[in-house]
Gaussian input, Z-matrix of N, CA and C with variables (Angstrom, degrees):
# hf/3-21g

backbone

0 1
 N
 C     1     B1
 C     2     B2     1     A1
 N     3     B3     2     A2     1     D1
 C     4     B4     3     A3     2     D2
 C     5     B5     4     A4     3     D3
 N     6     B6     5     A5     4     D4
 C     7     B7     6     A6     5     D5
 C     8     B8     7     A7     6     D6
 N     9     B9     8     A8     7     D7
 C    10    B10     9     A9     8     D8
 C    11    B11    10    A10     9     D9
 N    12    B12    11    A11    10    D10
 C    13    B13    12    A12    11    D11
 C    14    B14    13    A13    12    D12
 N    15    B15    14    A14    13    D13
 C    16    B16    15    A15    14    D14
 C    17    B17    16    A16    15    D15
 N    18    B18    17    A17    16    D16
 C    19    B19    18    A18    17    D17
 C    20    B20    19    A19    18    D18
 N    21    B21    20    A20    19    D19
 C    22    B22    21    A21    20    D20
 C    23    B23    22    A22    21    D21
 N    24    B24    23    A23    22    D22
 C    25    B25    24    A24    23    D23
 C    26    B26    25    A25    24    D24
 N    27    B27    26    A26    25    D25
 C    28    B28    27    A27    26    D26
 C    29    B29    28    A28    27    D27
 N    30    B30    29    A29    28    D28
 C    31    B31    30    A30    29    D29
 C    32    B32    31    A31    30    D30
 N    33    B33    32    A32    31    D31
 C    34    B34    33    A33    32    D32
 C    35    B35    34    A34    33    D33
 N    36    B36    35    A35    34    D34
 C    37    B37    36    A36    35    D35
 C    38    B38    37    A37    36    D36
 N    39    B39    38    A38    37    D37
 C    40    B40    39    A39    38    D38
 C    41    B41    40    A40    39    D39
 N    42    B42    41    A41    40    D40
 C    43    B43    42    A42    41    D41
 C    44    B44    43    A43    42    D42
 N    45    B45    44    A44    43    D43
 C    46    B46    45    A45    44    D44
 C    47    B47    46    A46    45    D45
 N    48    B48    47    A47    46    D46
 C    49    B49    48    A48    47    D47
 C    50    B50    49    A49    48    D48
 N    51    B51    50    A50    49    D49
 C    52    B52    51    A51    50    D50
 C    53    B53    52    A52    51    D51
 N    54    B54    53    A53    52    D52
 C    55    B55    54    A54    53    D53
 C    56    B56    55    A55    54    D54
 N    57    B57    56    A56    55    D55
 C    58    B58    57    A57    56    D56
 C    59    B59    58    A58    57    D57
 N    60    B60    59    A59    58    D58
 C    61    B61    60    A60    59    D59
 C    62    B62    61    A61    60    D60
 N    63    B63    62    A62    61    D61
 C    64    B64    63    A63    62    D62
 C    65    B65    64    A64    63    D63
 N    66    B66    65    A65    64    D64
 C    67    B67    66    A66    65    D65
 C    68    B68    67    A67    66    D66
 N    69    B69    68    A68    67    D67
 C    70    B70    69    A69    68    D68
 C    71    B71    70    A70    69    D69
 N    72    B72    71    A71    70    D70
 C    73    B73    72    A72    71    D71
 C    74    B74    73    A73    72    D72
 N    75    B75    74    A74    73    D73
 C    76    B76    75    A75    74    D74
 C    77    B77    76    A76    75    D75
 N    78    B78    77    A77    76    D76
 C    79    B79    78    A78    77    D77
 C    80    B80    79    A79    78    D78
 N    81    B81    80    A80    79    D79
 C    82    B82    81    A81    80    D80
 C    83    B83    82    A82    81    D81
 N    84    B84    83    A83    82    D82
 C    85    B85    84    A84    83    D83
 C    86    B86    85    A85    84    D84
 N    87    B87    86    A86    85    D85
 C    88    B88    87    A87    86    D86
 C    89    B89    88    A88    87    D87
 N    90    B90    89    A89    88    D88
 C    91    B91    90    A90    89    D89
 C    92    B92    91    A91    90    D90
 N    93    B93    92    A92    91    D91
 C    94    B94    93    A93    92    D92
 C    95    B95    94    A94    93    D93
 N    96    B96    95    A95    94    D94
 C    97    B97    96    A96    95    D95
 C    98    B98    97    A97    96    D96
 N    99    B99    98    A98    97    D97
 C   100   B100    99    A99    98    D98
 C   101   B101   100   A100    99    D99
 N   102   B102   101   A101   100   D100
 C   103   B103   102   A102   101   D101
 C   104   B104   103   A103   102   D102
 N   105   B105   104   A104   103   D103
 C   106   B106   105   A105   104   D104
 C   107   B107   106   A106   105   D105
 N   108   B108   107   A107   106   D106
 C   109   B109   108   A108   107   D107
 C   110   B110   109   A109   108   D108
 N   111   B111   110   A110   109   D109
 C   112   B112   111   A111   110   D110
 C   113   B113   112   A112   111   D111
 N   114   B114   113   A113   112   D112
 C   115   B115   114   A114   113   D113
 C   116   B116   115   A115   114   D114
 N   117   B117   116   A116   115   D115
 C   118   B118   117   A117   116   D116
 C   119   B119   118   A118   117   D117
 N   120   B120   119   A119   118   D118
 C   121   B121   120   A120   119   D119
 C   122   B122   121   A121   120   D120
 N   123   B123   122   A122   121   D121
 C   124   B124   123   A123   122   D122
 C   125   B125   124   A124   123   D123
 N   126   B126   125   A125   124   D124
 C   127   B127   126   A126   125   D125
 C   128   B128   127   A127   126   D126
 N   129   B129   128   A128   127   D127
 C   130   B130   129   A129   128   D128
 C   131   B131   130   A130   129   D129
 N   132   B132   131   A131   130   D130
 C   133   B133   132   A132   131   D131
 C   134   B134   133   A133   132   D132
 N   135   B135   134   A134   133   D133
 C   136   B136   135   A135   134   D134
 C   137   B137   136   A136   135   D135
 N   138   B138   137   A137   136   D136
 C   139   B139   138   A138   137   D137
 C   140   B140   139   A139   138   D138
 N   141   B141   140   A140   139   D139
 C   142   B142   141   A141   140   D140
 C   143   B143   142   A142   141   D141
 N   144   B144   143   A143   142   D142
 C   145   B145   144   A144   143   D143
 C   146   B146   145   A145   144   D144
 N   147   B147   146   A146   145   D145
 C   148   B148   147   A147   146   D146
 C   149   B149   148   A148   147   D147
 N   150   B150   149   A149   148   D148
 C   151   B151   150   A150   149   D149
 C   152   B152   151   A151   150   D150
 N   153   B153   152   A152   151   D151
 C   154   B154   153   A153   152   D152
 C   155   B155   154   A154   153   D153
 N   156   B156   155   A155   154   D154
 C   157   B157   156   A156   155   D155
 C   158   B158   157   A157   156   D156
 N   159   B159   158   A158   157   D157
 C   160   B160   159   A159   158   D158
 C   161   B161   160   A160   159   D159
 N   162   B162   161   A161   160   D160
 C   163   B163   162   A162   161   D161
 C   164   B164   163   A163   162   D162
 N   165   B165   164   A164   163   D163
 C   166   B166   165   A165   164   D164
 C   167   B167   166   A166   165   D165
 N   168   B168   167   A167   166   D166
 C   169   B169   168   A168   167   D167
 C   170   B170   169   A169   168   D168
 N   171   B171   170   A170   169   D169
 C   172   B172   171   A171   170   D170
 C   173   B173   172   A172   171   D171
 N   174   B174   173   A173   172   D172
 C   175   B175   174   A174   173   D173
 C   176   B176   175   A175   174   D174
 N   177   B177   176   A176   175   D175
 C   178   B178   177   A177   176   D176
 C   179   B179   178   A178   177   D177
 N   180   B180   179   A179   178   D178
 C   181   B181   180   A180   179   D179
 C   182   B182   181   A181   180   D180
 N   183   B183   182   A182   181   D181
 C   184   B184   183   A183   182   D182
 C   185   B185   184   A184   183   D183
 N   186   B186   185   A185   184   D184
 C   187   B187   186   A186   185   D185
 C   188   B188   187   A187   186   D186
 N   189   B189   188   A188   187   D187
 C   190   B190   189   A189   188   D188
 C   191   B191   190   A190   189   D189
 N   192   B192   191   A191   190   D190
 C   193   B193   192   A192   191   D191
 C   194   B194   193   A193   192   D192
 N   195   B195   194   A194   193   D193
 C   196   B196   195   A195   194   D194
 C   197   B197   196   A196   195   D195
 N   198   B198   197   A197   196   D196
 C   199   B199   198   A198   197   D197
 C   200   B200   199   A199   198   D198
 N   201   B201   200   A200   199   D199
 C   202   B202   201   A201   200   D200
 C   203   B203   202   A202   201   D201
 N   204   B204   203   A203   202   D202
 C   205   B205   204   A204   203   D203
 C   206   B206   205   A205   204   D204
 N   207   B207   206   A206   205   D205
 C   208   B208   207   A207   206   D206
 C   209   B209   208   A208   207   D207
 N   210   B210   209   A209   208   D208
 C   211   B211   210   A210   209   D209
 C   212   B212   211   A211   210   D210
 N   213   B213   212   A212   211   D211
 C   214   B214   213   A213   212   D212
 C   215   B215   214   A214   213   D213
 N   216   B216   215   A215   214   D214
 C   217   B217   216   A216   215   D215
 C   218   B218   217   A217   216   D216
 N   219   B219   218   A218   217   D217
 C   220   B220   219   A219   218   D218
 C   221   B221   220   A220   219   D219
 N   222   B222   221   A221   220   D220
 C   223   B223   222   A222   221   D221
 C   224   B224   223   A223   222   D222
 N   225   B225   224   A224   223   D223
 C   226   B226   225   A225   224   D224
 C   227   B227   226   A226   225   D225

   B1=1.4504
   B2=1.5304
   B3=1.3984
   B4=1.2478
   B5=1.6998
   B6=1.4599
   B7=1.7352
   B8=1.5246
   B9=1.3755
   B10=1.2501
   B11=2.0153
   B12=0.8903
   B13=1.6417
   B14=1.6832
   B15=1.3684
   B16=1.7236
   B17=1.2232
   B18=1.3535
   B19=1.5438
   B20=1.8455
   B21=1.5320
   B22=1.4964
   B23=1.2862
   B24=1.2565
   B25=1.6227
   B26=1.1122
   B27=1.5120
   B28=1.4340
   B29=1.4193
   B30=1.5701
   B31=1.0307
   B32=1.7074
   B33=1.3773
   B34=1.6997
   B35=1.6399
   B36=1.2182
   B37=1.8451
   B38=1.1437
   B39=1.4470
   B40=1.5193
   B41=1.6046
   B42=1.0835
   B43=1.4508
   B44=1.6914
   B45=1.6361
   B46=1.4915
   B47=1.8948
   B48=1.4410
   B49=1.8232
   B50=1.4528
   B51=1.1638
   B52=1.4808
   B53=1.5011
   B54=1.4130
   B55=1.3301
   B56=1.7157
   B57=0.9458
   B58=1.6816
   B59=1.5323
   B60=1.3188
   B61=1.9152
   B62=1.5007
   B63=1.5541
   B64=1.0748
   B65=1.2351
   B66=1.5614
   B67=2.1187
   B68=1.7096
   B69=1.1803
   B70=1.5619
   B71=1.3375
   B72=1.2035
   B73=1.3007
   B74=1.4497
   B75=2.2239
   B76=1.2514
   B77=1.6564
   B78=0.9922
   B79=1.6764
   B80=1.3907
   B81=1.6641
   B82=1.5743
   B83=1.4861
   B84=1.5487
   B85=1.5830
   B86=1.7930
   B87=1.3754
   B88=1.7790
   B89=1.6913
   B90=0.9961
   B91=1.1375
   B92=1.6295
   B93=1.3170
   B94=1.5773
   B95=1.5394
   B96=1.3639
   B97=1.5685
   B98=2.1485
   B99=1.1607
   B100=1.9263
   B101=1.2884
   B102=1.1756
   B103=1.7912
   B104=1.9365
   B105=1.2772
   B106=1.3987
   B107=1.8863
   B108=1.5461
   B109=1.2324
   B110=1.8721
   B111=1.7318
   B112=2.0650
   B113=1.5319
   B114=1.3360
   B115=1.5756
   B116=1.8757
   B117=1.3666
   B118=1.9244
   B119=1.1625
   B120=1.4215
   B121=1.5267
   B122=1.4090
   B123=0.7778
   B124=1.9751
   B125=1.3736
   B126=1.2724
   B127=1.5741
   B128=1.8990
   B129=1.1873
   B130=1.2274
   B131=1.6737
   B132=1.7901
   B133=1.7006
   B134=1.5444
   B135=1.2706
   B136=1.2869
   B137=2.0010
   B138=1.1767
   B139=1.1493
   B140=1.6915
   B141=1.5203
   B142=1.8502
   B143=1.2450
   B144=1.7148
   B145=1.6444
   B146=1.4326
   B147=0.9936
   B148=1.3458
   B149=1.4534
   B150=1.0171
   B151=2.0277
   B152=1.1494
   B153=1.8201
   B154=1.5005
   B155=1.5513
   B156=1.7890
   B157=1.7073
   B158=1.3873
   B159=1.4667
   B160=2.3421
   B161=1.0274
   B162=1.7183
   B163=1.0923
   B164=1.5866
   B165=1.2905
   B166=1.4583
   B167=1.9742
   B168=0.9416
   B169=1.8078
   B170=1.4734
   B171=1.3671
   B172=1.3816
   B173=1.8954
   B174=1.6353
   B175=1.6796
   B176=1.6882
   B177=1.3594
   B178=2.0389
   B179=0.9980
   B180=1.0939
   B181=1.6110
   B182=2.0447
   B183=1.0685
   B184=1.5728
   B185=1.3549
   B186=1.9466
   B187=1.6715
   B188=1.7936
   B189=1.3527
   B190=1.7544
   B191=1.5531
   B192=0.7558
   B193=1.6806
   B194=1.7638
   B195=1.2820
   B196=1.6091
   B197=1.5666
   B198=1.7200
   B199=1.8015
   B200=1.6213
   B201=1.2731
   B202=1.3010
   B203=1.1340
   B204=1.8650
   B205=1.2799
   B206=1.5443
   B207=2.1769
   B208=1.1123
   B209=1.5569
   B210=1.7202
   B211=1.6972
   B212=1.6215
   B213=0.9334
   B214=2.1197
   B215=1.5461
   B216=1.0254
   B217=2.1171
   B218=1.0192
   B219=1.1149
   B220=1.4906
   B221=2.0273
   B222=1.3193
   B223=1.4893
   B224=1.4591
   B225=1.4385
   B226=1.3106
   B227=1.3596
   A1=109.81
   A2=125.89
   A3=132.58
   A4=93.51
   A5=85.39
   A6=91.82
   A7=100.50
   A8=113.60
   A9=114.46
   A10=87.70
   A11=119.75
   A12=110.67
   A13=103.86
   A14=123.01
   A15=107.73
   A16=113.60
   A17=106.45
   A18=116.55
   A19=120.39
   A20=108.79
   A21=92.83
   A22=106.14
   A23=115.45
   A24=110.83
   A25=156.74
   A26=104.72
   A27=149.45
   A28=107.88
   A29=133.09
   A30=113.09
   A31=123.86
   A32=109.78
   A33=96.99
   A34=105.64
   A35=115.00
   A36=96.49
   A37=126.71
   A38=133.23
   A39=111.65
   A40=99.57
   A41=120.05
   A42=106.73
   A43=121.64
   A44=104.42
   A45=109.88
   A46=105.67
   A47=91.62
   A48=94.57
   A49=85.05
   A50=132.60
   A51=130.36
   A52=108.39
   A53=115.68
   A54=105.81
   A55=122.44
   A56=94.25
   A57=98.35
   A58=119.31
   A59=110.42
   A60=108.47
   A61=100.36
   A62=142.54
   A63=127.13
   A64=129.88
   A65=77.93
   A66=106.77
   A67=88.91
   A68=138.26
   A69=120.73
   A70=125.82
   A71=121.48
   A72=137.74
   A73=139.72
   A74=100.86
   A75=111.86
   A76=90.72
   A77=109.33
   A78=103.02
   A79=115.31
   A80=125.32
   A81=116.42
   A82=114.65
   A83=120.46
   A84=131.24
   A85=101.33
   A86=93.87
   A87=75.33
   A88=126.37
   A89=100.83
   A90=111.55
   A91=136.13
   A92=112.70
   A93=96.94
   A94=115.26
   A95=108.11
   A96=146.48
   A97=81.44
   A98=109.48
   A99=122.82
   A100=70.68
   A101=162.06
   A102=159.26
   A103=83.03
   A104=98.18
   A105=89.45
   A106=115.73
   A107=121.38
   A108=122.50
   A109=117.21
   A110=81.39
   A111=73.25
   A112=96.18
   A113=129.41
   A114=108.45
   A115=106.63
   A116=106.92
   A117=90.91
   A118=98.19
   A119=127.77
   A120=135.92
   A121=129.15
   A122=86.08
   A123=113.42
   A124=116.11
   A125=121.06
   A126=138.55
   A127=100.44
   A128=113.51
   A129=89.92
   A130=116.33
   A131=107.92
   A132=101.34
   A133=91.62
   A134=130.76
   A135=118.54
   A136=100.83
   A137=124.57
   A138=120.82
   A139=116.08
   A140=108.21
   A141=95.69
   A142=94.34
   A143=125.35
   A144=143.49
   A145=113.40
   A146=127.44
   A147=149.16
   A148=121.95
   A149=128.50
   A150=110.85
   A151=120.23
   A152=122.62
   A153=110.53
   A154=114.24
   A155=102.82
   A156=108.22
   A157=124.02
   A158=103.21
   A159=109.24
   A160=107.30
   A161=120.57
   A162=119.23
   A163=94.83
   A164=124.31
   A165=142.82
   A166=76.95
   A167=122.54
   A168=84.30
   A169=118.85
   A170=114.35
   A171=88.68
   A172=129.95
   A173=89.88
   A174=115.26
   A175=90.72
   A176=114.46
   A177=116.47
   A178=103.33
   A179=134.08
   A180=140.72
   A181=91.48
   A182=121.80
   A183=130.32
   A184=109.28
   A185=113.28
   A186=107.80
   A187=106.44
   A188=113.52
   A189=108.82
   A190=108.04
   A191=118.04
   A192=121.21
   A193=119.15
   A194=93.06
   A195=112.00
   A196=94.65
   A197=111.90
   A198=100.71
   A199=127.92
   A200=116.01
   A201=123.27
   A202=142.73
   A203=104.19
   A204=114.64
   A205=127.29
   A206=111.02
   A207=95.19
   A208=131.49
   A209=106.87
   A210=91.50
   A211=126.46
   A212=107.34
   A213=122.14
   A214=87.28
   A215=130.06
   A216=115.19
   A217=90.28
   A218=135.11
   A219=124.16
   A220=128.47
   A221=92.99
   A222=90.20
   A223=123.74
   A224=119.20
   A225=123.38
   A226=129.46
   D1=140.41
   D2=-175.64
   D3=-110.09
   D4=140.90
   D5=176.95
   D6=-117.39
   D7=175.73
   D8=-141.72
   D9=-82.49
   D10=-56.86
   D11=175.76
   D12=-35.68
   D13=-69.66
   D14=166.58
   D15=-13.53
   D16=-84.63
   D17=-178.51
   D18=-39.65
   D19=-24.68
   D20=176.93
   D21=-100.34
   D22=-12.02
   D23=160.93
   D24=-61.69
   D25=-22.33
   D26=173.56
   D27=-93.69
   D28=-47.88
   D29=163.75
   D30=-86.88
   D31=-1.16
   D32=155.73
   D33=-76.87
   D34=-73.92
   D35=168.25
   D36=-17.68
   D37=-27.82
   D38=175.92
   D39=-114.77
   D40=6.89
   D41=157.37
   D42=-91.89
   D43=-6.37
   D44=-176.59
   D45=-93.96
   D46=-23.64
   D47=178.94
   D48=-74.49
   D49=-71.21
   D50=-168.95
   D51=-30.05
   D52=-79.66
   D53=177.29
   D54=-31.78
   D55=-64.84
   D56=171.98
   D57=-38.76
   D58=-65.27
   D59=175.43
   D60=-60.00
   D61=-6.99
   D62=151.64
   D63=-40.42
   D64=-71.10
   D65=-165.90
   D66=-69.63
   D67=-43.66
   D68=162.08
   D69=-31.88
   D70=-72.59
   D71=164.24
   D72=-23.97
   D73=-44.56
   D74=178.88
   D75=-80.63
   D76=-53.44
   D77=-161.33
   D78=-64.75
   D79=-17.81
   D80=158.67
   D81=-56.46
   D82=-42.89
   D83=170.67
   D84=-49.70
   D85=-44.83
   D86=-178.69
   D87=-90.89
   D88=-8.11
   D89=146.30
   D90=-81.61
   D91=-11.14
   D92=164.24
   D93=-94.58
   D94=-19.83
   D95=-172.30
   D96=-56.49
   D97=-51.07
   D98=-163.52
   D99=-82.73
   D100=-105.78
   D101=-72.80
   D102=-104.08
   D103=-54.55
   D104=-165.74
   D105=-68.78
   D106=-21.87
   D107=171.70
   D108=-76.99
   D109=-21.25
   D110=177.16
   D111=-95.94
   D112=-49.97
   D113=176.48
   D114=-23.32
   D115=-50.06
   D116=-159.50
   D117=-90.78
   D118=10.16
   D119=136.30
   D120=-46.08
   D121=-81.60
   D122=146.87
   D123=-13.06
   D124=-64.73
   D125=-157.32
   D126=-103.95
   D127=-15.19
   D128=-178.41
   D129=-73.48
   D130=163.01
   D131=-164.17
   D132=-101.99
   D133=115.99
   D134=-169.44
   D135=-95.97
   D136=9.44
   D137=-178.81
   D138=-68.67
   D139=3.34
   D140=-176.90
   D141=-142.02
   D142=24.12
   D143=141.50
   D144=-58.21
   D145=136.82
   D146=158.18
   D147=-37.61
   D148=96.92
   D149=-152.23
   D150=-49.60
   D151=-2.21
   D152=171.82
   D153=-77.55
   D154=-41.74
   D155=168.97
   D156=-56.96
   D157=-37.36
   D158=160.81
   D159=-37.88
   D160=-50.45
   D161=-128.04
   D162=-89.33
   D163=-26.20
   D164=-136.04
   D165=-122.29
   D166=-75.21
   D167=-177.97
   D168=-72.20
   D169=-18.01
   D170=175.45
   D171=-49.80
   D172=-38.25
   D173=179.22
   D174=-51.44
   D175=-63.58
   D176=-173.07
   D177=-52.77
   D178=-50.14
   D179=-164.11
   D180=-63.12
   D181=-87.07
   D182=175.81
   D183=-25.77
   D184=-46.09
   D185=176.39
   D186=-63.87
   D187=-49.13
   D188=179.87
   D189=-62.08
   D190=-43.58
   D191=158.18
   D192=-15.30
   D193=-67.70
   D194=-156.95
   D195=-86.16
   D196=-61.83
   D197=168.94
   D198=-43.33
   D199=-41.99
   D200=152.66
   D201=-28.62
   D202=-62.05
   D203=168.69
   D204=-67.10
   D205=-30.61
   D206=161.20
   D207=-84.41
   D208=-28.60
   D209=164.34
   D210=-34.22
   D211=-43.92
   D212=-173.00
   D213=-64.66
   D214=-55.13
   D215=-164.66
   D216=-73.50
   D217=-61.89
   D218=-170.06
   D219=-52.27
   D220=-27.83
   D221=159.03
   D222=-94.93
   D223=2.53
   D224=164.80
   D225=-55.46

């Protein structure tokens, strides 16, 4: 028999996993939402940019670079 404290315990537990696979969920979106704006970071040809705009993704390009490179060791 479940008594009524059971019962509110169990449904705060599945409203706290819920919340959680939420806030999981949004922040993978925002994170591919970032993967997918530096990829076309990534790919742009900055050779017929103006050397201040070179200059200014090359710097973004080197910052996704370096965050990159340490996300990857760190999941090693």
């Amino acid at each position: 028999m479940i008594t009524g404290v059971s019962k509110k315990a169990i449904v705060t537990k599945d409203v706290v996993r819920i919340r959680d696979e939420e806030l999981a969920y949004k922040l993978m979106l925002k994170e591919q939402k970032l993967r997918v704006h530096e990829d076309k970071i990534m790919m742009l040809n900055i050779s017929r940019m103006t050397p201040k705009n070179a200059a200014y993704y090359e710097t973004r390009k080197a910052e996704i670079k370096q965050r990159r490179s340490r996300h990857s060791s760190a999941t090693q």
